[in-house]
C-alpha positions as CSV (number, residue, x, y, z in Angstrom):
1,X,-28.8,185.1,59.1
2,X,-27.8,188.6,60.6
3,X,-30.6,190.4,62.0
4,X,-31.9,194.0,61.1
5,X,-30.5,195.2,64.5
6,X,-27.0,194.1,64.0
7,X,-26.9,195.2,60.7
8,X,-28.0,199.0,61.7
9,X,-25.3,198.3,64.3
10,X,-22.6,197.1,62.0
11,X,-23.4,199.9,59.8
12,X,-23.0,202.2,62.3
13,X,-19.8,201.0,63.9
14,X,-18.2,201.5,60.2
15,X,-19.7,204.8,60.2
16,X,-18.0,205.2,63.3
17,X,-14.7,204.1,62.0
18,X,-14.7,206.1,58.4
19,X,-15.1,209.2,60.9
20,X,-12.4,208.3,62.8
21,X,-10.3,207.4,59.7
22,X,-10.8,210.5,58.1
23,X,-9.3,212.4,61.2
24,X,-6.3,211.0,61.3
25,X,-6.2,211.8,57.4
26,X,-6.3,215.3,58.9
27,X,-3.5,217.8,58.0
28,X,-1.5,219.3,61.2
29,X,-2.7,222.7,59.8
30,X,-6.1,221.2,60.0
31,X,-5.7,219.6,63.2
32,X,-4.6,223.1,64.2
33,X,-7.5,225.4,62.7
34,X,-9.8,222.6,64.9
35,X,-8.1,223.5,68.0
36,X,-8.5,227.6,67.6
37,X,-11.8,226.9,66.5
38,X,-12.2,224.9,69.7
39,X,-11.0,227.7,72.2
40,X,-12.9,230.1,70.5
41,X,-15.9,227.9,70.9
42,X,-14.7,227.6,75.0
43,X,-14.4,231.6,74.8
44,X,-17.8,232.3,73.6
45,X,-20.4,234.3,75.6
46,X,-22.2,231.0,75.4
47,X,-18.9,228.7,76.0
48,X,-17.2,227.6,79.6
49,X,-17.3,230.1,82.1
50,X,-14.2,229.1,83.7
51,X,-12.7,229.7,80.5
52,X,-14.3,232.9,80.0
53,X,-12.8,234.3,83.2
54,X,-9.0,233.7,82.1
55,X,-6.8,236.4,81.2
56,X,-2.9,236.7,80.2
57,X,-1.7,237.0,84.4
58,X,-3.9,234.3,85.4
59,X,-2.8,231.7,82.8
60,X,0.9,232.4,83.5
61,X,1.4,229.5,86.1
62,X,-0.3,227.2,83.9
63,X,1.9,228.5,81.0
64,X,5.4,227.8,83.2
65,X,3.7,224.2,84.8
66,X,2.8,223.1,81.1
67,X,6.6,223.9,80.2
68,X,7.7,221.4,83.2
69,X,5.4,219.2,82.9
70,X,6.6,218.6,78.8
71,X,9.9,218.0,80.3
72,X,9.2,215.6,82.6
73,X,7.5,213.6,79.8
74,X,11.0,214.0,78.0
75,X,12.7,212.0,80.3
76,X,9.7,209.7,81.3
77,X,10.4,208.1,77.3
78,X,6.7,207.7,76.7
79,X,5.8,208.8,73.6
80,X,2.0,209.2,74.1
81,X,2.7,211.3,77.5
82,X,5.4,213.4,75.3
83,X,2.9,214.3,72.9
84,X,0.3,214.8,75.4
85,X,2.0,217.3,77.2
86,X,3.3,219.1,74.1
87,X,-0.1,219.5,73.4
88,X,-1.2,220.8,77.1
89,X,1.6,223.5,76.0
90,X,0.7,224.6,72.3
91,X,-2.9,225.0,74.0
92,X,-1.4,227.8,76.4
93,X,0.0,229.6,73.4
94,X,-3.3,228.9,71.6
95,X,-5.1,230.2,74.7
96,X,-3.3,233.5,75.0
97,X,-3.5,234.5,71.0
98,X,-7.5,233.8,71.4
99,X,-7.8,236.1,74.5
100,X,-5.6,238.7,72.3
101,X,-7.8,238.6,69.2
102,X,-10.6,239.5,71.6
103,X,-8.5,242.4,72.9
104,X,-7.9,243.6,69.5
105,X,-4.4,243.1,69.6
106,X,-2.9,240.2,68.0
107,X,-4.2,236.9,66.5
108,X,-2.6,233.2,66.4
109,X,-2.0,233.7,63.0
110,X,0.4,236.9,63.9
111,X,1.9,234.7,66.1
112,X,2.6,231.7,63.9
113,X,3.7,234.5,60.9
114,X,6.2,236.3,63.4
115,X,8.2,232.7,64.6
116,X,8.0,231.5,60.6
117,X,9.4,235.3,59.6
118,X,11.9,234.6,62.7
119,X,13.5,231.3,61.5
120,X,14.0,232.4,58.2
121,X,15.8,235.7,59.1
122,X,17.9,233.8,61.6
123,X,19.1,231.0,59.5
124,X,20.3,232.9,56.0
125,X,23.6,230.1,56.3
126,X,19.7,227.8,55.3
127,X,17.7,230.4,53.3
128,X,20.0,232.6,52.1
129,X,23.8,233.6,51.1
130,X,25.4,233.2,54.2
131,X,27.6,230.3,54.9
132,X,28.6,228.6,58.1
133,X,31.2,226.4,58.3
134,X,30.1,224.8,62.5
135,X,27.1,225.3,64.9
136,X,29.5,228.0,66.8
137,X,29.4,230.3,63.9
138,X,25.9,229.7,63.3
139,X,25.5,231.1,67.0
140,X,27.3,234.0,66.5
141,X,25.6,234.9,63.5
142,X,22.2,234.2,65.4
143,X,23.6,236.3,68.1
144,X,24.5,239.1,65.6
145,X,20.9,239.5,63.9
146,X,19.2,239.5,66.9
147,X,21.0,242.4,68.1
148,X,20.4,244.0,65.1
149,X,16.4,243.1,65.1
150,X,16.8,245.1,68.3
151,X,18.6,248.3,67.1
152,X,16.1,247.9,64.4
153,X,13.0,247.2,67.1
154,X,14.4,250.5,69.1
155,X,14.6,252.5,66.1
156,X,10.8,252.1,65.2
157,X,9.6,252.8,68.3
158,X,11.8,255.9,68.8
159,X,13.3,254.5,72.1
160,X,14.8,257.9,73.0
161,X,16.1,258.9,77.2
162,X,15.1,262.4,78.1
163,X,18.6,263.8,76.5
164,X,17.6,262.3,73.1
165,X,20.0,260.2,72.7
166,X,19.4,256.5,71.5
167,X,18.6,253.9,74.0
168,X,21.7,251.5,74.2
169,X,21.0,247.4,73.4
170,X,23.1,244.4,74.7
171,X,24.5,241.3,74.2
172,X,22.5,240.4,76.8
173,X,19.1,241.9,75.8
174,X,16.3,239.4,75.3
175,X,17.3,237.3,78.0
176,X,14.1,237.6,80.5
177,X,14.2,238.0,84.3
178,X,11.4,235.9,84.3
179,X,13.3,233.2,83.9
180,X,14.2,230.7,87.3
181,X,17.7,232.0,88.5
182,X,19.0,228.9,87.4
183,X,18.4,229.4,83.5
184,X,19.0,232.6,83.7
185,X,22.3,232.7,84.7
186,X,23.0,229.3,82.2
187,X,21.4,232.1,79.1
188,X,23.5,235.1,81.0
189,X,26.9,233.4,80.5
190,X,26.0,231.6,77.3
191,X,25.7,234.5,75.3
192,X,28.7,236.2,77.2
193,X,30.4,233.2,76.0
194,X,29.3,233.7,72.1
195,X,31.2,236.3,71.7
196,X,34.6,235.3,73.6
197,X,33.8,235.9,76.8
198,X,34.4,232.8,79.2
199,X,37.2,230.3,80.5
200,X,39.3,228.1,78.7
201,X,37.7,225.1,80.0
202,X,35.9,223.7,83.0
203,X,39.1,224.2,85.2
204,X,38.8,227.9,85.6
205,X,35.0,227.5,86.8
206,X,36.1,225.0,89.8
207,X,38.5,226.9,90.6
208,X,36.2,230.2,90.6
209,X,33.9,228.0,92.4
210,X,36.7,227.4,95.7
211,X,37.0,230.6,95.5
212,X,33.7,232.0,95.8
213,X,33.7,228.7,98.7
214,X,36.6,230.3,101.0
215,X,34.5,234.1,100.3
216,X,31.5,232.8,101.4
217,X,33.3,231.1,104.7
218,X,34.8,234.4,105.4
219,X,31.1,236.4,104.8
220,X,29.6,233.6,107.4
221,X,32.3,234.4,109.9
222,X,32.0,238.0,109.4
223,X,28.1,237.4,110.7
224,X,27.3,240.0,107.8
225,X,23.4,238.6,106.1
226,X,24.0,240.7,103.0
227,X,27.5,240.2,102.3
228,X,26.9,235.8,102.8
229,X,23.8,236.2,100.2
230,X,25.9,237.5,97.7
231,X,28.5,235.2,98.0
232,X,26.3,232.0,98.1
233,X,24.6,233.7,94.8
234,X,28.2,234.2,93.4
235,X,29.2,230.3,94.0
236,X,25.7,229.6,93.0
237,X,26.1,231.1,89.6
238,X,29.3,229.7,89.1
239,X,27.7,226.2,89.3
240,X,25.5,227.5,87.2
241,X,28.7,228.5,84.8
242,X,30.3,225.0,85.3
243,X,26.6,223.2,83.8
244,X,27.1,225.4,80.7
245,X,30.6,224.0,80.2
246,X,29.1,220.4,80.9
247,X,26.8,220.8,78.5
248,X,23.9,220.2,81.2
249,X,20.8,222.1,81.6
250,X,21.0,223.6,85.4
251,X,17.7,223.6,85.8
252,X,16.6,220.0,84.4
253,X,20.2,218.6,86.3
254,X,18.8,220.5,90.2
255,X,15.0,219.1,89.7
256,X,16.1,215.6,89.5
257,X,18.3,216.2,92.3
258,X,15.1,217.1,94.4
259,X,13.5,214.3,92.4
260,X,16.2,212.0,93.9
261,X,16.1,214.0,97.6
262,X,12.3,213.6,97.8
263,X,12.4,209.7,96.5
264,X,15.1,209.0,99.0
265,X,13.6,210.6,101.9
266,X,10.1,208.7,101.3
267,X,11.7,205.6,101.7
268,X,13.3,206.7,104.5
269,X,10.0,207.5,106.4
270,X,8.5,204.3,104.9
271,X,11.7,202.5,106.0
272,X,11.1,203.5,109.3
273,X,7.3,202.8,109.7
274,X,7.8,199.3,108.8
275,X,9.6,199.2,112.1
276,X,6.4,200.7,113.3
277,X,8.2,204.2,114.0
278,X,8.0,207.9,113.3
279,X,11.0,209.1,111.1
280,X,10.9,212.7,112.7
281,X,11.3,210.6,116.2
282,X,14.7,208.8,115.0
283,X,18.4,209.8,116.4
284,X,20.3,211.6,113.9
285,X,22.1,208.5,113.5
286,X,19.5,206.2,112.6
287,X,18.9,208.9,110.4
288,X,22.0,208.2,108.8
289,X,21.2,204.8,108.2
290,X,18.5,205.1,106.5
291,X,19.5,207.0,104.1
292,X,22.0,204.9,103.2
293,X,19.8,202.0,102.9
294,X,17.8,204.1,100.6
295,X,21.0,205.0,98.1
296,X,21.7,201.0,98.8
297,X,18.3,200.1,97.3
298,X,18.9,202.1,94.5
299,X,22.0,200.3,93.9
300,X,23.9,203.6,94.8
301,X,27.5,203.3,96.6
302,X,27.9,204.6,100.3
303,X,28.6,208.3,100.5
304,X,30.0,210.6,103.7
305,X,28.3,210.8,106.7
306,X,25.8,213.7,106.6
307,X,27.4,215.0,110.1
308,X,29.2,217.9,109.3
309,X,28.7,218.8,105.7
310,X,25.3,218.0,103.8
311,X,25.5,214.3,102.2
312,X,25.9,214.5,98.9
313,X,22.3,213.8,96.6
């Protein structure tokens, strides 16, 4: 026969479970209203004090790291470190709109009305009248209201220059500087490209691309600093220009380059002290060999010599 301690201890266990059943019966709004409640909590005179010591600029490398870090679980293909991350993000937003609402300025709900306002306004082929016969068209139109949002945004706010006269908006308004070079060159050209502006096809960007080679070469011969800057940044953005027409993020494409650089080069150095040497102490061309037994153990092909020109990652 069970005894009284293992029934309490039964009972509680499917106490225990109901709990736990009943939050996974939890709505995402729910789930959602937990977690403001939760940072508010954290916020509190009474709450974390590390917490309590955050403000908008000091969250903003967590904010960009968070971003990464979601990506990298992309491409890792694991689901529970996906949503993980995900979360780790929606907590920065959730974060900032709580330190707002203290300031008086804005709350999460603002935020959460603004982006649901947003996607309706921006998809009336969806909610509204407007047809569209291809994603291109729907990018055009998307292009079109938001530059009207921003005549519309200047208008309210009397964005006037000292001769009265109404400030001017862009194509190329809303794309922010904060952005890594990278992505904001790939956003730079993309919407330049919405609207007509851009090559035929990939051919005219590698051929802008040995062009901007042979400008740089004469800039490095010229021994002038500035003028070689601005020509790596010109061939630079044109790689940049060739990812859009690939279809490939720059940015996600160059980290797993360095992802691949850094992987290969610690297996050189680990190569090299299980024959009980330093890598930094090796001959260029031992070097050389190393590397390519780190391509060959990723079942990579043999690629130039590094002499000369940098080995291709």
């Amino acid at each position: 026969m069970p005894t009284r301690r293992k029934k309490a201890k039964k009972r509680k266990e499917l106490r225990s479970n109901s709990r736990q059943t009943k939050q996974k019966q939890l709505t995402p709004g729910q789930w959602f209203e937990k977690l403001v409640a939760v940072q508010a909590r954290l916020r509190a005179p009474d709450g974390c004090p590390w917490d309590r010591e955050q403000t908008h600029q000091s969250l903003r490398t967590y904010l960009i790291e968070e971003a990464y870090e979601v990506v990298e679980a992309l491409e890792s293909e694991s689901d529970a470190k996906f949503a993980e991350e995900m979360g780790d993000l929606l907590l920065q937003i959730v974060f900032h709109s709580q330190i707002a609402r203290e300031e008086g300025r804005f709350t999460v709900a603002e935020v959460i009305r603004e982006i649901h306002d947003k996607m309706i306004r921006r998809h009336p082929h969806v909610f509204g009248k407007t047809r569209a016969k291809d994603s291109a068209e729907v990018l055009r139109n998307w292009e079109q209201i938001k530059a009207e949002e921003r005549r519309s945004s200047n208008d309210k706010n009397h964005s006037k220059s000292e001769e009265n006269v109404p400030k001017e908006t862009s194509l190329l308004d809303g794309v922010s500087r904060a952005l890594p070079g990278t992505l904001e060159g790939f956003q730079l050209t993309r919407k330049a490209s919405r609207i007509g502006f851009d090559w035929e096809d990939a051919n005219g960007v590698f051929e802008k691309m040995q062009e901007e080679i042979e400008e740089l070469k004469k800039a490095l011969k010229e021994t002038d600093p500035l003028k070689t800057e601005e020509e790596l940044g010109d061939l630079l953005f044109a790689a940049v220009n060739l990812s859009r027409f690939l279809k490939i993020d720059p940015e996600i494409a160059l980290k797993k380059a360095n992802a691949k650089f850094s992987r290969r080069f610690r297996e050189m150095e680990r190569l090299a002290r299980k024959n009980g040497r330093e890598f930094k102490d090796l001959p260029r061309e031992e070097m050389e060999a190393l590397w390519n037994a780190s391509k060959k153990a990723e079942g990579k092909q043999r690629l130039p010599e590094m002499s000369g020109t940098q080995t291709k990652q």
